[in-house]
N, C-alpha and C positions, 0 to 999 in steps of 0.2 A: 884199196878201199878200206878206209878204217869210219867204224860207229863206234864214238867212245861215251859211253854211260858213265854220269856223275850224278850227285848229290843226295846219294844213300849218307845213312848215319842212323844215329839211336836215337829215338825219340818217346816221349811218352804216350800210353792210349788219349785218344781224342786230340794228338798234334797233327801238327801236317810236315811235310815234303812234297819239294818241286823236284822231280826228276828232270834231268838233261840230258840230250843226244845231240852230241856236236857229228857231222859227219866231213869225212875229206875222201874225196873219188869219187863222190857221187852226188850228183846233184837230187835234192830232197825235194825237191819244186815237184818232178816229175816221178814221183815215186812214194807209193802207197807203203806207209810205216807204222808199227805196232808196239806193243810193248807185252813184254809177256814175266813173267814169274814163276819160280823155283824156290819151293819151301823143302826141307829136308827132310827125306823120306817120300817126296811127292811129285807126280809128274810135274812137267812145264806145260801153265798157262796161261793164256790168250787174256789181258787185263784190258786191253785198248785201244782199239785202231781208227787210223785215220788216212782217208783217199785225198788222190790229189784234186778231188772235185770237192772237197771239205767236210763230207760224209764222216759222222764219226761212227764207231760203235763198241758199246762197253760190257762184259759182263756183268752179268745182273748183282755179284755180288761186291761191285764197286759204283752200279749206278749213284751217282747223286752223291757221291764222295769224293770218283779223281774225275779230272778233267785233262783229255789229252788235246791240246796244239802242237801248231809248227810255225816256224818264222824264218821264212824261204831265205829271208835277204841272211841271215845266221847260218844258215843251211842246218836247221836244226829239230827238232820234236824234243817235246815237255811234255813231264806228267804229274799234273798238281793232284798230291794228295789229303785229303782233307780226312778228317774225321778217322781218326787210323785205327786201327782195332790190332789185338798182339797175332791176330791171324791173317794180317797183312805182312808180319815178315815174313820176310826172301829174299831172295837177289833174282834183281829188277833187270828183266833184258830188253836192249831196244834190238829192232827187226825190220826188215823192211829191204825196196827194193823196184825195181821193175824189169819187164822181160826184156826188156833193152840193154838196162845198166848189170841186170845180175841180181842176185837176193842175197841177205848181206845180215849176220848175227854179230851184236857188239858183245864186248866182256863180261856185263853186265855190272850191276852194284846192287852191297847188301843194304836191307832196310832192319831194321830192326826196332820190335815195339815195345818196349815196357807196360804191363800192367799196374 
């Protein structure tokens, strides 16, 4: 099972990034996946998640800036970030999984903000 995170880079305050989570071993139809974040110095946190019944839920200090999907036939989960602030870098993990398949951390990628 591999979660491979893409499309971190450096960007300026107020741009955006689309995060990518291609998966192989598991099918992402049936499997509740998240995205979580690690700034230096600081625990890892919970940015975004999405059920396979299309429930999202975001923490408060991204509502209304990232937008998390998935697009089954890709086998995949995306995290549009919009409106980026320099306290959105980190490196971006995606996550995710079910009790069936297993629960499943990718490598993640870094974001990085300029002010």
């Amino acid at each position: 099972v591999q979660l491979q995170a893409s499309g971190g880079g450096l960007v300026q305050a107020g741009g955006s990034l689309r995060l990518s989570c291609a998966a192989s071993g598991i099918d992402l139809s049936i499997a509740d996946m998240d995205w979580h974040r690690q700034a230096p110095g600081k625990q890892r946190e919970l940015v975004a998640a999405t059920t396979t019944g299309g429930s999202t839920v975001y923490a408060n200090f991204v509502k209304g800036r990232f937008t998390i999907s998935r697009d089954n036939a890709k086998n995949a989960v995306y995290l549009q970030m919009d409106s980026l602030e320099p306290e959105d870098a980190a490196v971006y993990y995606c996550h995710g999984g079910s009790r069936f398949q297993g629960v499943y951390w990718g490598q993640g990628t870094l974001v990085t903000v300029s002010s």
